[in-house]
N, C-alpha and C positions, 0 to 999 in steps of 0.2 A: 898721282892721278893724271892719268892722258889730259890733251887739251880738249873739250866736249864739243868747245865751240865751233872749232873748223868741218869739221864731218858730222855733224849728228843732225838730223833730221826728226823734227816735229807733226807729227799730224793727231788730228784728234776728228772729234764725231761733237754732232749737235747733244742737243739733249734726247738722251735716251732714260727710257723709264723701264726698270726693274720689275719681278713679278707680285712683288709688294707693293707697286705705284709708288716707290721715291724716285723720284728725277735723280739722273747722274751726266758726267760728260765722262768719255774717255781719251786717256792721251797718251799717245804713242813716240817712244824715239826711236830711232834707229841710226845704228854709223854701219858702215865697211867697216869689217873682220879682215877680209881676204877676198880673193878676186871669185870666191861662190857662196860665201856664207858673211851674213850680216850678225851686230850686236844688237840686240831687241831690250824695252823697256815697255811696259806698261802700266799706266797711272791713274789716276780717276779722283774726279771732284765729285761731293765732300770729300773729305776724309786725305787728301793730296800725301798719298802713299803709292809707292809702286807695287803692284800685286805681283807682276811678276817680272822676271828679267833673265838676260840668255845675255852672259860677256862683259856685262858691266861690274865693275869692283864694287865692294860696300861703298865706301868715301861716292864713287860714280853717282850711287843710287842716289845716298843723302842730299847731293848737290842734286839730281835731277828734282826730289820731293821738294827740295827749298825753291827751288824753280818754280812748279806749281802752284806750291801755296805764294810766293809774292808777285806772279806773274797771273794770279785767280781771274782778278776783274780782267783781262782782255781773254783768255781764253772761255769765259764764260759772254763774254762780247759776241766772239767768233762765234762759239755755241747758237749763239741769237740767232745770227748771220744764215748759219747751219740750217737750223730749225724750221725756217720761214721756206714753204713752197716756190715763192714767189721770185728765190732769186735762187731756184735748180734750173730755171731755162735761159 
């Protein structure tokens, strides 16, 4: 398995709600491939599974989803963070 930790980049979204009304958050990684195309992940609370991914190895993925789920309480922190109007200006 590459090392994730040097190049991979995190970003995710507040809480967004589904057209069933369950609350989710999504969570995205990305590293450099190559000097024009990126490796892409994406992931989502509940359920702290990747739904999808462009470049990442199986083992990659597994490691990004254990990431999620033991990393839940701040990224659902941030979500808060996200969420709240009052700190977009």
């Amino acid at each position: 398995m590459k090392n994730l930790g040097e190049t991979l980049r995190m970003t995710q979204t507040g809480f967004l709600t589904s057209k069933s009304g369950k609350t989710f958050i999504r969570i995205y990684f990305s590293r450099r491939r190559n000097l024009h195309e990126d490796d892409t992940a994406e992931g989502i609370i509940p359920g702290y599974k990747i739904l999808k991914s462009d470049g990442f190895a199986e083992d990659e993925i597994a490691a990004l989803e254990f990431y999620i789920k033991h990393n839940r309480e701040e990224i659902v922190k941030r979500a808060k963070t996200l969420s709240n109007p009052l700190n977009w200006l």
